[in-house]
C-alpha positions in Angstrom: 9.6 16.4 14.2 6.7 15.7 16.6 4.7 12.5 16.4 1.6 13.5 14.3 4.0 14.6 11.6 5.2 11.2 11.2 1.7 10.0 11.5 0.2 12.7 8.3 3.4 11.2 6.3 2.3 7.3 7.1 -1.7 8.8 6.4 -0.3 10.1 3.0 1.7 7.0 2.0 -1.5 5.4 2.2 -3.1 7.8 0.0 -0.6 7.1 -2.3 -1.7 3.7 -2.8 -5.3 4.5 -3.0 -4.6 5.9 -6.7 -3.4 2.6 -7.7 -6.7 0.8 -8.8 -7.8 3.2 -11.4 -5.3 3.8 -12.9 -4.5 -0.3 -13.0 -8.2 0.0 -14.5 -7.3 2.4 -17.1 -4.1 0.4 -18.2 -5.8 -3.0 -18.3 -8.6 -0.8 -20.4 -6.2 0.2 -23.0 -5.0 -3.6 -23.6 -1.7 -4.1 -21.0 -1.6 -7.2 -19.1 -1.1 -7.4 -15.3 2.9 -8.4 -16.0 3.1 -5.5 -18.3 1.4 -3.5 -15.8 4.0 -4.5 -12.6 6.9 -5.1 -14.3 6.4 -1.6 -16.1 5.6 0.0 -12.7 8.3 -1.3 -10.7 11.1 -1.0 -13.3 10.5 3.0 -13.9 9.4 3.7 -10.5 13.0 1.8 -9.5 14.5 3.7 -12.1 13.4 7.3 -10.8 14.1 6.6 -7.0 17.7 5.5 -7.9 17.9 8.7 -10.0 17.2 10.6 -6.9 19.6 8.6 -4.8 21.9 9.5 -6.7 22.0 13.1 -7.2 21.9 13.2 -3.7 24.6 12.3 -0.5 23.2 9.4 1.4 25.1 7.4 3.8 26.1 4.2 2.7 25.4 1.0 3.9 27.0 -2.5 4.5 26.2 -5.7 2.8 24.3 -6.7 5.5 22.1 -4.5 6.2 21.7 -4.3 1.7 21.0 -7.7 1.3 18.2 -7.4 4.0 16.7 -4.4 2.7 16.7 -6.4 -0.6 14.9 -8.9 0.8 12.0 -6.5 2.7 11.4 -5.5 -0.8 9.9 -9.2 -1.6 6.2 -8.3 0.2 6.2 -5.0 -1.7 6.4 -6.8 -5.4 4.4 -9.7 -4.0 2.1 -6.9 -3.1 2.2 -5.1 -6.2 1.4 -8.7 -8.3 -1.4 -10.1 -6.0 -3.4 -7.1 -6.1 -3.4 -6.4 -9.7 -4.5 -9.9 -10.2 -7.4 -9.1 -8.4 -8.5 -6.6 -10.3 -8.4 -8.9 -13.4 -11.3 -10.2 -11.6 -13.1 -7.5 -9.2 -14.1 -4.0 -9.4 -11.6 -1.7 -8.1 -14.3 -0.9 -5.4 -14.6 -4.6 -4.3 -11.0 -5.7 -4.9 -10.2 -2.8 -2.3 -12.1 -4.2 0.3 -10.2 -7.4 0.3 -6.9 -6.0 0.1 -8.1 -3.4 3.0 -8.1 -6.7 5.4 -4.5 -5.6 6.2 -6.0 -3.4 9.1 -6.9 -6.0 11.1 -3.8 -8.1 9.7 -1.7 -5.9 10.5 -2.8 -5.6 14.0 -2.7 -9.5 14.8 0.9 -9.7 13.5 2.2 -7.4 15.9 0.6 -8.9 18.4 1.9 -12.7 17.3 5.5 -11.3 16.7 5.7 -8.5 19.2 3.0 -9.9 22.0 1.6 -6.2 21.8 -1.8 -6.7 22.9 -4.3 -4.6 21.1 -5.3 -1.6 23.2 -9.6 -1.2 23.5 -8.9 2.4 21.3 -7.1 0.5 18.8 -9.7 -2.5 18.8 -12.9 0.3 18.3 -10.7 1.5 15.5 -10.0 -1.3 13.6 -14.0 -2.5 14.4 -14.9 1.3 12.9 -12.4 0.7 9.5 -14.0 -2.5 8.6 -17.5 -1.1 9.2 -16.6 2.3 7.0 -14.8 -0.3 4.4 -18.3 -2.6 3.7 -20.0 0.4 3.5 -17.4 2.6 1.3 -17.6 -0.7 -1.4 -20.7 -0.7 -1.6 -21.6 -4.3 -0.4 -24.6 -3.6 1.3 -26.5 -1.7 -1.7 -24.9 -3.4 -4.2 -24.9 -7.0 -2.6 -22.0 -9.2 -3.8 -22.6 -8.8 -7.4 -19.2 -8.7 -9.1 -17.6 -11.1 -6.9 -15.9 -14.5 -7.8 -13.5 -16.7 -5.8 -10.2 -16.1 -7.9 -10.7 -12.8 -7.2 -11.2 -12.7 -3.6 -8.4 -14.7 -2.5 -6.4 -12.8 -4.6 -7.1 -9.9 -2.7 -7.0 -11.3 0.8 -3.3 -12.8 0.1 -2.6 -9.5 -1.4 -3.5 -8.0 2.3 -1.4 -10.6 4.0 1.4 -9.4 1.8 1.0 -6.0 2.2 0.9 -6.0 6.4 4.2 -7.9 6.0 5.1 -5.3 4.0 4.0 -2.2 6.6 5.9 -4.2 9.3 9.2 -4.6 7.5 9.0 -0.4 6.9 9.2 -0.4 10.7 11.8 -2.7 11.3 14.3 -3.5 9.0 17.1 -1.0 8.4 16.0 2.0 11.3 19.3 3.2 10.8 19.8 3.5 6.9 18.4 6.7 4.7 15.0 6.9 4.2 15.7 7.5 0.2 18.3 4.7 0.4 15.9 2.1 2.5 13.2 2.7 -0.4 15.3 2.6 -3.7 16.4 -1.0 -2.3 13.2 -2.2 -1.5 11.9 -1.1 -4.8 15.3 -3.1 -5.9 13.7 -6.4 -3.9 10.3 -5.3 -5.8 11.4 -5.5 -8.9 14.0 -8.9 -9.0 10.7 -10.5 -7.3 8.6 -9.7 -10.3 11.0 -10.1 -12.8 11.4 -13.5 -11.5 7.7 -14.7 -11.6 7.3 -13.0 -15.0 10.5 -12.1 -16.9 10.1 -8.9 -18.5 9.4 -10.0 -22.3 7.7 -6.5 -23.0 11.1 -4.4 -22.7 11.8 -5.9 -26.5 8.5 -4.9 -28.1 9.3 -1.3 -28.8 5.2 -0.2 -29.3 4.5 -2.1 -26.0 7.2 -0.3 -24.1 6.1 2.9 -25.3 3.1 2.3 -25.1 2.6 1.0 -21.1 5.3 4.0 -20.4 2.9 6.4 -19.2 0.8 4.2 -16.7 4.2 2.6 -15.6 5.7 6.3 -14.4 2.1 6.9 -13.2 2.1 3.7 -11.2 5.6 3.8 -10.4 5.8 7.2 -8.5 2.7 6.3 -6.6 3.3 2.6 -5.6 7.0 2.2 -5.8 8.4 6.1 -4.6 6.3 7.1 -2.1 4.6 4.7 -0.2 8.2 3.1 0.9 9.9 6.2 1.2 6.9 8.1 3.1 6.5 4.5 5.4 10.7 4.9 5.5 10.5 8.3 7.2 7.3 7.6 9.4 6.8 3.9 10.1 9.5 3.6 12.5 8.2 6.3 14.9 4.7 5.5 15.0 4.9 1.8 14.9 3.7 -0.7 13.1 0.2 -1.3 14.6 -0.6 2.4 14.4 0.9 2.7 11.2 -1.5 -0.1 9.5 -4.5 1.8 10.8 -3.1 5.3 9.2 -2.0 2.9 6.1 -5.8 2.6 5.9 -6.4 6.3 3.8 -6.0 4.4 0.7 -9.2 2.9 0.7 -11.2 6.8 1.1 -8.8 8.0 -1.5 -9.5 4.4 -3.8 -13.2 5.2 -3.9 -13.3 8.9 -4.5 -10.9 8.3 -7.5 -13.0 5.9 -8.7 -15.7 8.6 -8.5 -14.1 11.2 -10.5 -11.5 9.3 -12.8 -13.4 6.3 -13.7 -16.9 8.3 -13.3 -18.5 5.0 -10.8 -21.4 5.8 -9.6 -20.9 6.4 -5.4 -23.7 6.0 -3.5 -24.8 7.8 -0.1 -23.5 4.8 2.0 -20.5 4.6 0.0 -19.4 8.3 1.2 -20.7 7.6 4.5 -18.4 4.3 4.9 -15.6 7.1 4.1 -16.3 9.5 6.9 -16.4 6.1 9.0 -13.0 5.3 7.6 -11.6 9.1 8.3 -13.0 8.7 11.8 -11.4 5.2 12.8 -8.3 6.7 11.7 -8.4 9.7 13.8 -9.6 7.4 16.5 -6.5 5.0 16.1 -3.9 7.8 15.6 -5.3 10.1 19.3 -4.9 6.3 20.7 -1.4 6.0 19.7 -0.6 9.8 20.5 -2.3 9.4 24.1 -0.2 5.7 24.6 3.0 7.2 23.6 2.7 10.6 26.3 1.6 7.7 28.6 5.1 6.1 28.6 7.2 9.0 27.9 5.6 10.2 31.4 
């Protein structure tokens, strides 16, 4: 598989994610909590990936390498919480933005753990993103109307978690099944939850049935595809390159907003977008052209 294959699956992880907040809208909406919400999501999302793993052969692995893939899945539930919180609080347009600072995050990690220096493409990248992302939520027409303080740090801790996250998918367990890697990170997701908010709302039968939909909804998007697409690509693209094609949820956050929750998108909302698309493609012909540079 050549490189921009693994690239378009990293690009659609991330567009995975970016149906998340609308849908978290739509449960919170209906009455659910934010526990019922994750714990809901991660426990049928867990429960379908496992399903899958195991109607099909996947190489095993050892203790080891479990326990650690276990543990990768902390960031992922963290994840999963701290955002949702922030949309107790924020629009899903504004609670975006915050949790979009993983770009950069991402970026400054690699170069603390790794010391990878940025290259200039990847800097004019990231600099593009966080341009496209004021414009796509609508800070500079609609000001900071909506924000509070709960909310933002929320969402910035939520970004913290969520490069942590990205940089684990490209680290731990290289050598293990994709479908394996991500049904025990999801594993990791859902014991971290559980343990900040035990799951109460299995034994209230109208609850359960009734948060069942948004949970499967929530649970193929944010806990089946995004580790198992990150699995499969994040290792040969890296994690630097990776957080910048991570960065399609936000495009694919506001259009949904648009249609699903019928917001109203204005001109430098859709604008910010194209940015967005564009610092992608800048960042990903960045990574190509650096990778053709040391396989010469």
């Amino acid at each position: 598989m050549k490189t921009w294959h693994y690239a378009m699956i990293v690009f659609l992880g991330g567009c995975s994610f970016g149906v998340l907040s609308t849908f978290v809208k739509l449960a919170y909406a209906a009455g659910y909590s934010m526990q019922e919400v994750t714990g809901s999501q991660f426990l049928l999302g867990t429960l379908l990936i496992w399903s899958v793993v195991l109607l099909t052969k996947q190489k095993r692995v050892d203790k080891k390498q479990t326990f650690r893939l276990l543990l990768s899945g902390i960031p992922m539930g963290l994840t999963g919480m701290l955002y949702y919180q922030s949309l107790q609080t924020l629009d899903a347009s504004l609670a975006i933005i915050f949790l979009f600072q993983f770009v950069w995050i991402g970026t400054l990690l690699e170069w603390l753990i790794y010391r990878k220096k940025p290259t200039l493409g990847k800097i004019v990248s990231i600099a593009v993103l966080l341009v496209g992302s004021v414009l796509a939520a609508g800070l500079l027409t609609n000001g900071a109307t909506g924000l509070s303080w709960e909310g933002m740090a929320w969402g910035i801790l939520s970004a913290f978690s969520f490069s942590s996250f990205i940089l684990l998918s490209s680290i731990v367990g290289r050598e293990a099944p994709p479908l394996l890697k991500s049904a025990l990170m999801a594993s990791g997701g859902m014991i971290t939850i559980y343990l900040v908010f035990p799951p109460v709302f299995l034994f209230d039968l109208p609850t359960l049935s009734g948060i069942a939909p948004y949970g499967l909804f929530l649970g193929l998007f944010g806990v089946v595809l995004p580790p198992l697409l990150f699995s499969i690509g994040m290792p040969h693209v890296g994690a630097g390159l990776g957080t910048i094609l991570s960065a399609s949820e936000l495009p694919v956050a506001v259009t949904m907003s648009a249609v699903v929750l019928a917001e109203a998108i204005g001109l430098s909302q859709w604008i910010g977008v194209l940015l967005i698309l564009a610092g992608i493609v800048v960042g990903n012909a960045g990574g190509s052209k650096l990778e053709k540079e040391k396989a010469a």
